[in-house]
C-alpha positions in Angstrom: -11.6 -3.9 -11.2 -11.6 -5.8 -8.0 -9.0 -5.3 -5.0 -5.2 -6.1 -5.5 -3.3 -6.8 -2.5 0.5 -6.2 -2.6 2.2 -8.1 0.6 4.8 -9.9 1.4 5.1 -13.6 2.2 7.0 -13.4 5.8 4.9 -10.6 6.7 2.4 -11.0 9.7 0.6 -7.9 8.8 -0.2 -9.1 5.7 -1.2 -12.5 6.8 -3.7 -10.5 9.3 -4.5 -8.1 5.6 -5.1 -11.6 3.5 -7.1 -13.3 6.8 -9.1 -11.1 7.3 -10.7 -10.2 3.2 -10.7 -14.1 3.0 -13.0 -14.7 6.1 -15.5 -11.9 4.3 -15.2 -13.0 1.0 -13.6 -10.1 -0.8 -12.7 -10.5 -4.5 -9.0 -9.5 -4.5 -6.0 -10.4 -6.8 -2.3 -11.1 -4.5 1.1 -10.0 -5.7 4.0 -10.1 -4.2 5.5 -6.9 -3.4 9.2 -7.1 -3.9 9.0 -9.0 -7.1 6.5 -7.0 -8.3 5.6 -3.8 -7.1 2.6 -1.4 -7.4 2.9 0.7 -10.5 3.7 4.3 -10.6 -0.2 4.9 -11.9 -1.4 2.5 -8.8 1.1 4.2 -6.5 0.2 7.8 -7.3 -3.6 6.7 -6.7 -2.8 5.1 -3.1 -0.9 8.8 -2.7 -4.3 10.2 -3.4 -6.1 8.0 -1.0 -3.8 8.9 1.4 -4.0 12.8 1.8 -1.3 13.4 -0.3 1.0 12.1 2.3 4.0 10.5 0.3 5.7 9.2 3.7 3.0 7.2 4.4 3.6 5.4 1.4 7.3 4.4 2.7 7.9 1.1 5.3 9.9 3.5 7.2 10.8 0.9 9.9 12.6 -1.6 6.6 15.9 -1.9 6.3 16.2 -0.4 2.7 14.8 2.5 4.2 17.2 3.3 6.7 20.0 2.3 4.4 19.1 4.6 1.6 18.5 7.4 4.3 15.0 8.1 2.8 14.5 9.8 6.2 16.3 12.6 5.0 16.3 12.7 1.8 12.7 12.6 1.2 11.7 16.1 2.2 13.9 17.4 -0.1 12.6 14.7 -2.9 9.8 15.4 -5.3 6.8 13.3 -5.9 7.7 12.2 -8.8 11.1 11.1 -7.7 10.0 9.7 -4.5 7.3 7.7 -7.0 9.9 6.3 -8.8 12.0 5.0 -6.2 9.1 3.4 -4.6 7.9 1.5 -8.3 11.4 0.2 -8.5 11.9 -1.3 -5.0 9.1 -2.9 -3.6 10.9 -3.2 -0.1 10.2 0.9 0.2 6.9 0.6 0.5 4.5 0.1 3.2 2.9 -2.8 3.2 -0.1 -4.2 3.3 -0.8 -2.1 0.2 -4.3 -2.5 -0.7 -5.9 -0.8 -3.6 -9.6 -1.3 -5.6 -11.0 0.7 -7.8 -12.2 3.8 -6.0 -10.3 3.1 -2.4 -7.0 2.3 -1.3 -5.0 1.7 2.0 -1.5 0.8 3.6 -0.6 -1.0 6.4 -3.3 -3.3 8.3 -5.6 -1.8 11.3 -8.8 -3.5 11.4 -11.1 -1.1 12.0 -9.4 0.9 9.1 -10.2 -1.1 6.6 -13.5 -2.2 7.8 -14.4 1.5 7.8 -12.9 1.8 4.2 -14.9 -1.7 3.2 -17.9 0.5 4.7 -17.4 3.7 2.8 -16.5 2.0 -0.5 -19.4 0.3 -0.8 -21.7 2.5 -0.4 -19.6 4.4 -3.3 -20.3 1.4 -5.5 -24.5 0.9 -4.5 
């Protein structure tokens, strides 16, 4: 399996995410986030790769956020249900949303995922 990127067109963070694994040649599939969004077997994965840390899987600065006052109801949500809501509204989720096939990450820092890139492949040798 190679990478799949899940961004959004108008986003500059993922113009930086898509930039940066074009210019070193990373094999990686693009969809669209709010029309199609990860999967709850892709989003329980990135949860994994994430310490288990389900807000970090929410855009908590979008507007769908705020509006469906995820801040407080997500502490009292489970995983499951918090996975669910995510699956069915792309918006939710934080994005860049970059997964492969034994690493994952959200949101773009450089030296993030040049440290991930780092560690993965030497997973994979």
């Amino acid at each position: 399996m190679s990478w799949i990127l899940y961004d959004y067109k108008n986003c500059d963070s993922c113009r930086k995410a898509r930039k940066w694994l074009e210019a070193r040649e990373v094999d990686f599939e693009r969809r669209p986030i709010r029309e199609t969004p990860p999967s709850t077997d892709e989003l329980n994965q990135m949860l994994g790769h994430l310490d288990n840390e389900l807000r970090r899987l929410f855009n908590t600065s979008g507007g769908d956020y705020r509006s469906g006052n995820y801040k407080d109801r997500l502490p009292d949500m489970s995983t499951d249900e918090a996975i669910a809501e995510l699956a069915k509204n792309g918006n939710l989720i934080k994005r860049p949303f970059l997964i492969g096939p034994d690493a994952g990450t959200v949101g773009f820092k450089e030296e993030a995922w040049s440290t991930l890139f780092d560690q993965s492949r030497k997973t994979t040798q």
